[in-house]
N, C-alpha and C positions, 0 to 999 in steps of 0.2 A: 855286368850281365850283357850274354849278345842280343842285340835285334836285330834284325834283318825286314824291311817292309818293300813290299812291293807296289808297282801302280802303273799306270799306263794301257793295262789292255784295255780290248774293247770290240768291235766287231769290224769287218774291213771286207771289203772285195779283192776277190783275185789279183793279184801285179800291184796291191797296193802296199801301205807302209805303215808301221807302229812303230815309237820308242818305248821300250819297258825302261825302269828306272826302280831302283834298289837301294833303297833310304839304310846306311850299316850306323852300327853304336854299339860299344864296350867292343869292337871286336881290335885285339892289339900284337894279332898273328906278325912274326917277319921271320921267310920270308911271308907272304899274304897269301892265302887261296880262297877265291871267289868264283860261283860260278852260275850259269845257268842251266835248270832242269827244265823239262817240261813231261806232262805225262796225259795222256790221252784216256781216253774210255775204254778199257779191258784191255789198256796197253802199259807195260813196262815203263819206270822215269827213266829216262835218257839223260844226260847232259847234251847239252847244243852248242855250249861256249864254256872256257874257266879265262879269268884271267889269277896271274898271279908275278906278285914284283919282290925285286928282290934288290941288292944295292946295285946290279946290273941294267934294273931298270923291267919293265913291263914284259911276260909275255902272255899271249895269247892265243887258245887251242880252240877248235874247230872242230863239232858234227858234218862228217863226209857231207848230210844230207842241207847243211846250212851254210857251208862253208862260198863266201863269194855272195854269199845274199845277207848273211847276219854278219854285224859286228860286235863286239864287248869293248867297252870302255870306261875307264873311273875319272869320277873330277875329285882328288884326293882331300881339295878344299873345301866340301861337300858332301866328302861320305857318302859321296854316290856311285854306284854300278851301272851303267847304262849299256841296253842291250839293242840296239838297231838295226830293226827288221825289215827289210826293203824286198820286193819280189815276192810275197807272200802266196803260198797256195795251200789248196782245201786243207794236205795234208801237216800243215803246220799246227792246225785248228789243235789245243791242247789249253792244260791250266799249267800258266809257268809258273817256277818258285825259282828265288835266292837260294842260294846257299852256301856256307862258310866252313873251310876248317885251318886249324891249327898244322901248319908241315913243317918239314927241316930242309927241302927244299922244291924250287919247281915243279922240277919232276915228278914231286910227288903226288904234286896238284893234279900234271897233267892224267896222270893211270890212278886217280882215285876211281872209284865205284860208289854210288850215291850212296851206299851205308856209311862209306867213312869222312859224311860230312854232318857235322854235330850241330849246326846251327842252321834254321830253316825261317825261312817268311810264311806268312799262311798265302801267297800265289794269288795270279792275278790271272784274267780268262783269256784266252786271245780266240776269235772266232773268226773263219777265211772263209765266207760265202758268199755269193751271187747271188 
């Protein structure tokens, strides 16, 4: 069985930084797809980051609106996800989730749509204010 856990948020001022971090188990996808969502108060989930590795090795995709300021990365000996967040502003303020699915390849990671991701953490808060 998957799990997916979340942890790391927390409240922060503008231009500051958080690492999220995404605790995975039972999940035995290859190639992998991992990602991060986030979703606001009367707003739609987004994805902000996936990564996903294959025998080619790691890639990783990028929200226009996070791209240069967020990173995604895994420690594989760890079974961790880590998401770092540097530059932060108001509009980041959201509850992030994990989340996991089964692909055939990369690509498919990267044009998923958050329904076709089967496995979720229950999210972690992250808050940008002054």
């Amino acid at each position: 069985q998957v799990h997916l856990v979340e942890s790391g948020g927390g409240s922060v001022q503008p231009g500051g930084s958080l690492t999220l971090s995404c605790s995975v188990s039972g999940y035995t996808s290859s190639p992998s797809c991992i990602a991060w969502f986030r979703q606001a108060p009367g707003k739609e989930r987004e994805a902000v980051a996936r990564i996903s590795t294959d025998v080619a090795g790691d890639k990783s995709y990028y929200h226009n609106s996070v791209r240069g300021r967020f990173t995604i990365s895994q420690d594989n000996a760890k079974n961790t996800v880590y998401l770092q967040m540097n530059s932060l502003k108001p509009e980041d303020t959201a509850m992030y989730y994990c989340a996991a699915r089964n692909v055939v390849s990369t690509n498919t990671c990267r044009i998923s749509v958050h329904d076709a991701f089967t496995y979720w953490g229950q999210g972690t808060q992250v808050t940008v204010s002054s």
